[in-house]
GURO-241623 format. One record per residue (C-alpha): residue number from 1; x, y, z. Coordinates in steps of 0.25 Angstrom, whole numbers, always signed. Each point is the difference from the previous one (the first is absolute). Layout:
N
(NUM; (X; Y; Z))
...
***
This chain:
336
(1; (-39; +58; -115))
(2; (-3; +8; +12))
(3; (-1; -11; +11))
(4; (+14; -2; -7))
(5; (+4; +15; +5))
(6; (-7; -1; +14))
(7; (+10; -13; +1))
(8; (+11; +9; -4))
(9; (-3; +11; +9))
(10; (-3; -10; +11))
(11; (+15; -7; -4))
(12; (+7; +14; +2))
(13; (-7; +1; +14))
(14; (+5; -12; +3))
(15; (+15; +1; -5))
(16; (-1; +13; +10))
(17; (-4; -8; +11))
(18; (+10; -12; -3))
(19; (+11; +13; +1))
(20; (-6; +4; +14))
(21; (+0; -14; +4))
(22; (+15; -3; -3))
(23; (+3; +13; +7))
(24; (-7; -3; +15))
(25; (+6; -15; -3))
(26; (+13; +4; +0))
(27; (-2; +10; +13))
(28; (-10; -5; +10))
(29; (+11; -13; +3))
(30; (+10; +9; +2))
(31; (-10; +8; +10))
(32; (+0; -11; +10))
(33; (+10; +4; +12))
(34; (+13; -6; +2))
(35; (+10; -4; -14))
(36; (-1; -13; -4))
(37; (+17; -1; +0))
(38; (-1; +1; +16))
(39; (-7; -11; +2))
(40; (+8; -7; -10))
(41; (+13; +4; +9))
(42; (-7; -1; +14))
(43; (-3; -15; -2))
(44; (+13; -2; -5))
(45; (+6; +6; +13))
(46; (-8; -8; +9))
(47; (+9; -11; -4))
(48; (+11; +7; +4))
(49; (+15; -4; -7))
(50; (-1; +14; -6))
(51; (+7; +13; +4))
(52; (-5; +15; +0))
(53; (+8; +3; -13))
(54; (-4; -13; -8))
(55; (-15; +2; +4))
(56; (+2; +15; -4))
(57; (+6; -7; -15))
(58; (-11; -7; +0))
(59; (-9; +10; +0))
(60; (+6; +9; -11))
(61; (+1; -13; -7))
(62; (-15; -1; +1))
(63; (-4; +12; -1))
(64; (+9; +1; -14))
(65; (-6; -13; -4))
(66; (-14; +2; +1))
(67; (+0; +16; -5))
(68; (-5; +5; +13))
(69; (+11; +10; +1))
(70; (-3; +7; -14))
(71; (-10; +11; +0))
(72; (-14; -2; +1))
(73; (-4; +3; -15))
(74; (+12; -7; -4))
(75; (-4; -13; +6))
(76; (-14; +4; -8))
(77; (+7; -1; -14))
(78; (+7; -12; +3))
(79; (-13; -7; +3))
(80; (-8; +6; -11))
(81; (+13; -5; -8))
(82; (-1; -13; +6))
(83; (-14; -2; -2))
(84; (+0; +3; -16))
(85; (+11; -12; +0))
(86; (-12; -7; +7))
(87; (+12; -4; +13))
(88; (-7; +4; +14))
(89; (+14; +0; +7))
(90; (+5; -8; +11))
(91; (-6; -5; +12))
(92; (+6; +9; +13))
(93; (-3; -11; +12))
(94; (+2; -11; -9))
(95; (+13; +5; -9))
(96; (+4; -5; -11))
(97; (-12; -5; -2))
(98; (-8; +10; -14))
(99; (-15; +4; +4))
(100; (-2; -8; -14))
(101; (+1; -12; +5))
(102; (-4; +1; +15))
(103; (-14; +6; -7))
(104; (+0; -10; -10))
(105; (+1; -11; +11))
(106; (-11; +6; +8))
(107; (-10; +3; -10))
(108; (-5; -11; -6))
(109; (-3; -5; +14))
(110; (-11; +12; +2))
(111; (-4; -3; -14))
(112; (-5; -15; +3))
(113; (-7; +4; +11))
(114; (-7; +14; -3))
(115; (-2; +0; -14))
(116; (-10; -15; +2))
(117; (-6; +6; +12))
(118; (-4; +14; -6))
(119; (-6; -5; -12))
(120; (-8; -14; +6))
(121; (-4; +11; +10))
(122; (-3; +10; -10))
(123; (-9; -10; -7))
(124; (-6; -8; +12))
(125; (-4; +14; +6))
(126; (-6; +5; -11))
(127; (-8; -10; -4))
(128; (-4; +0; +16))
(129; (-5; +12; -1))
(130; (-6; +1; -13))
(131; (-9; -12; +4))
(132; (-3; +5; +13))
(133; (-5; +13; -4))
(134; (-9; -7; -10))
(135; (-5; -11; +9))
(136; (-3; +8; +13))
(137; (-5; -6; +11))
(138; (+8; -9; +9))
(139; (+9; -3; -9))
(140; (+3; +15; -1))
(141; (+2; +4; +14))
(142; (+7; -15; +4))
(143; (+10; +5; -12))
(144; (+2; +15; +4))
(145; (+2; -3; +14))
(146; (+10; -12; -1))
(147; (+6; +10; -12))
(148; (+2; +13; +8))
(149; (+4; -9; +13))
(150; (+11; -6; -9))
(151; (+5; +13; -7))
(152; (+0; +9; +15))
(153; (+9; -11; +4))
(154; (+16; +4; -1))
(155; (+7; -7; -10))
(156; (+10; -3; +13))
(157; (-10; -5; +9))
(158; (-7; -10; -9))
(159; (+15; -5; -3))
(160; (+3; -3; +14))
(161; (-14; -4; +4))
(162; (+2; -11; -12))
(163; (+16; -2; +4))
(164; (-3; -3; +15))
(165; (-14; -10; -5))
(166; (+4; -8; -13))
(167; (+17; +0; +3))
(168; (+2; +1; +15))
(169; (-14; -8; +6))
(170; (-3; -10; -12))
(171; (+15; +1; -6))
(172; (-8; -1; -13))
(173; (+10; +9; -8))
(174; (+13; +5; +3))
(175; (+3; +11; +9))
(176; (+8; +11; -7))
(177; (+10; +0; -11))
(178; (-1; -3; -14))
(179; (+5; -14; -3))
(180; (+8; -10; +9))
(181; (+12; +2; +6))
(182; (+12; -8; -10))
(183; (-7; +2; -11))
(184; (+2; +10; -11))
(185; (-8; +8; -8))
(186; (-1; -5; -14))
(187; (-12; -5; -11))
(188; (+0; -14; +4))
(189; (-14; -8; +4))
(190; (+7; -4; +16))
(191; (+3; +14; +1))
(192; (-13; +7; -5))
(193; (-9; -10; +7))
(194; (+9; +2; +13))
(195; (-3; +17; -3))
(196; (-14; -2; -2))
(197; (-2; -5; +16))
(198; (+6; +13; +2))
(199; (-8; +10; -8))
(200; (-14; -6; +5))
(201; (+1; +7; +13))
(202; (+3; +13; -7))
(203; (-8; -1; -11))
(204; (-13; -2; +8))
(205; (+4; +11; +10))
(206; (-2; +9; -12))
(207; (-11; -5; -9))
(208; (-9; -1; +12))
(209; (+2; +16; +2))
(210; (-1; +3; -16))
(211; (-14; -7; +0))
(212; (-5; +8; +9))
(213; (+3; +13; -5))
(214; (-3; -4; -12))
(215; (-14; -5; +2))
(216; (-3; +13; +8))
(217; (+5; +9; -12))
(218; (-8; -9; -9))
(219; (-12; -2; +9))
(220; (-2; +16; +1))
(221; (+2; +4; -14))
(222; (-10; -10; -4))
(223; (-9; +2; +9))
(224; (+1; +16; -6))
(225; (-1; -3; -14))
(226; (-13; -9; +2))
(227; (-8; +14; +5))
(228; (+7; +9; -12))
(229; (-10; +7; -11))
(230; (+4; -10; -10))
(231; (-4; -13; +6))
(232; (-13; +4; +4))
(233; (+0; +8; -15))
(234; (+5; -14; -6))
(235; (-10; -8; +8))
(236; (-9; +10; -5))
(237; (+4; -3; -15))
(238; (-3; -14; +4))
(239; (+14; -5; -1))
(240; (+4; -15; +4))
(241; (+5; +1; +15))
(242; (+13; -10; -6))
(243; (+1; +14; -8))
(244; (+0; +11; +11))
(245; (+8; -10; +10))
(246; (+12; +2; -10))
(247; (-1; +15; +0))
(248; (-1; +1; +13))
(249; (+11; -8; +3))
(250; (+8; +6; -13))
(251; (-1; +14; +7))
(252; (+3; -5; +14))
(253; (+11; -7; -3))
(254; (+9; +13; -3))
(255; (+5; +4; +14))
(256; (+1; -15; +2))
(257; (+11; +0; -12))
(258; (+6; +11; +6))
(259; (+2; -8; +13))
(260; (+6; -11; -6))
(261; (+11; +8; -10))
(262; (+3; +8; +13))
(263; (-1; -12; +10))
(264; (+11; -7; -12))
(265; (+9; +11; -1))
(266; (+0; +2; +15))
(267; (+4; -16; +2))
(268; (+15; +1; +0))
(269; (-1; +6; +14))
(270; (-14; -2; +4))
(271; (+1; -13; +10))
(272; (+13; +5; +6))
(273; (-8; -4; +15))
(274; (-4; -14; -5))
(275; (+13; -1; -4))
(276; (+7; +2; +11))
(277; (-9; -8; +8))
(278; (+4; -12; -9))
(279; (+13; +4; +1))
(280; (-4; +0; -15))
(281; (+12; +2; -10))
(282; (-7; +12; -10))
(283; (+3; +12; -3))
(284; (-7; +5; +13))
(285; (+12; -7; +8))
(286; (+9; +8; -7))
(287; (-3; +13; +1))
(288; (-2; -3; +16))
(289; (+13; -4; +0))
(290; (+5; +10; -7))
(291; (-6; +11; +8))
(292; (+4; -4; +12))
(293; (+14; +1; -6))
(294; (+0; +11; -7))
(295; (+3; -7; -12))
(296; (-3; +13; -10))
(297; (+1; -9; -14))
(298; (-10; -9; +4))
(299; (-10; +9; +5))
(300; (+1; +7; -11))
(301; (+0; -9; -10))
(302; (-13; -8; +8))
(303; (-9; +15; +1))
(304; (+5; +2; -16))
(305; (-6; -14; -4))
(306; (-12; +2; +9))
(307; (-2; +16; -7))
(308; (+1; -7; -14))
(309; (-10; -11; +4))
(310; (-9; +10; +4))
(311; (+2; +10; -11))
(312; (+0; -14; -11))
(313; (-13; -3; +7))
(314; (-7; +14; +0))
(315; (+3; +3; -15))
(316; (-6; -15; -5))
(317; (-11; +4; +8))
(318; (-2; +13; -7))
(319; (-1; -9; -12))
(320; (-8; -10; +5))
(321; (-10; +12; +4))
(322; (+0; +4; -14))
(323; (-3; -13; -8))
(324; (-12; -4; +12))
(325; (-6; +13; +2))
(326; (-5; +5; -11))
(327; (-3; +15; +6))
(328; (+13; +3; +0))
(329; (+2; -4; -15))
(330; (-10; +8; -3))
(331; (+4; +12; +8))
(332; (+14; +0; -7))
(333; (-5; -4; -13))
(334; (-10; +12; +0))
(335; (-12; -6; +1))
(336; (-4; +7; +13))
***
């Protein structure tokens, strides 16, 4: 009953932040200089046929269209209103277009690629690490240095250094994109298997990195927990080691979990690099484009799903915390 009220006062806390985050969504993309309908009618200009008048028609017409011409805090309430509908608006640089369905498009893409890669590096780091700390010797300091070589590496580097080797020099893989030209996407075997020769490059671009971090987190927390009071206590008490191992590994693994939740919810946006470097078509792609637009519904609506994620990923890990951690069970349950 009273982890259930810390739970509840945590939910307040974060229905709090949720509001914040919805007010600097909607403002910081209209902080970027210049307004997204004059680059809109300045592209239209460059290919002339238009007069002074008919451009200036079209920029009322734009400027009606998208709101941009109401006050600040109406346009707040008509996106509040808009986002309880669950509509995200309409794509600016890519009228009529609804950010519904641009998002929609894009975000599976990031999905396939990051979600796989943060959880078989999750796992394969972990593991790395834990075993590395209770081995030692050469295995632990051939692992720790190949592992802290791999996660000081840029995300952008390793993707270019393995885009230049295995598509440009061998031609192993394809280069960039995510599937071939003619082709479109749907669930059929010739297209996913044609996809799939397009998400290795990626893929691997990031796992690699994820391993490495992981492995040094793991490594370290490991190696801390084997020199605690209770190990030497429980080694005392003349405990089996098969015992202790899964209570230093049990206790280390905490800011491991919170790595990954927070790793998971920071997924929709967190290869944006590799992405573009693969000319990738994710989420990551989109909000570049859209930035460099000004396209201010599809920033926001990126930063909103990327803020949920986070928030999402933060809260299970808050109960996660609570079911594996039995101190804190205790301390709410008045034990301690």
């Amino acid at each position: 009953m009273d982890f259930a009220k810390y739970l509840g006062r945590k939910a307040i806390w974060y229905v709090i932040a949720l509001f914040v985050a919805l007010l600097l969504n909607f403002l910081l993309p209209r902080l970027i200089p210049g307004n997204p309908v004059d680059n809109i009618v300045s592209q239209m200009a460059r290919g002339g046929g238009a007069s002074g008048e008919q451009m200036k028609a079209i920029y009322s017409h734009y400027m009606e269209q998208f709101g941009l011409n109401k006050p600040m805090w109406e346009q707040f309430l008509v996106y509040i209103d808009q986002l309880a509908h669950g509509n995200l608006g309409t794509s600016f640089s890519q009228y009529p277009k609804s950010v519904n369905s641009l998002v929609g498009q894009a975000l599976p893409w990031s999905i396939v690629i990051q979600l796989p890669a943060i959880l078989v590096g999750w796992i394969v780091g972990n593991l790395l690490g834990a075993i590395a700390a209770y081995r030692g010797g050469w295995f632990d300091r051939g692992a720790f240095v190949g592992s802290l070589f791999a996660s000081s590496m840029p995300y952008y580097c390793l993707a270019i250094v393995l885009l230049y080797v295995v598509g440009v020099e061998l031609g192993i893989l394809p280069v960039g994109g995510g599937y071939s030209l003619g082709l479109t996407p749907e669930l059929t075997p010739a297209f996913i298997g044609d996809a799939i020769t397009y998400w290795w490059l990626p893929f691997w671009s990031l796992v690699i990195i994820f391993v490495g971090g992981q492995a040094v987190g793991m490594r370290s927390m490991a190696i801390y927990e084997l020199g605690s009071d209770y190990v030497n206590y429980g080694r005392g008490l003349g405990l089996p080691d098969s015992r202790i191992v899964r209570y230093i590994f049990r206790n280390a693994m905490l800011p491991q979990i919170t790595g990954l939740a927070l790793s998971i919810g920071g997924m929709i946006g967190g290869a944006l690099i590799t992405e573009l470097v693969f000319s990738y078509p994710g989420i990551g792609t989109l909000l570049f484009s859209a930035i460099n637009t000004s396209d201010y519904p599809v920033i926001q609506s990126i930063t909103l799903l990327i803020t949920l994620a986070v928030l999402a990923a933060n809260f299970c890990v808050e109960i996660a915390y609570g079911v594996i951690d039995p101190r804190i069970r205790a301390a709410h349950s008045g034990e301690r």
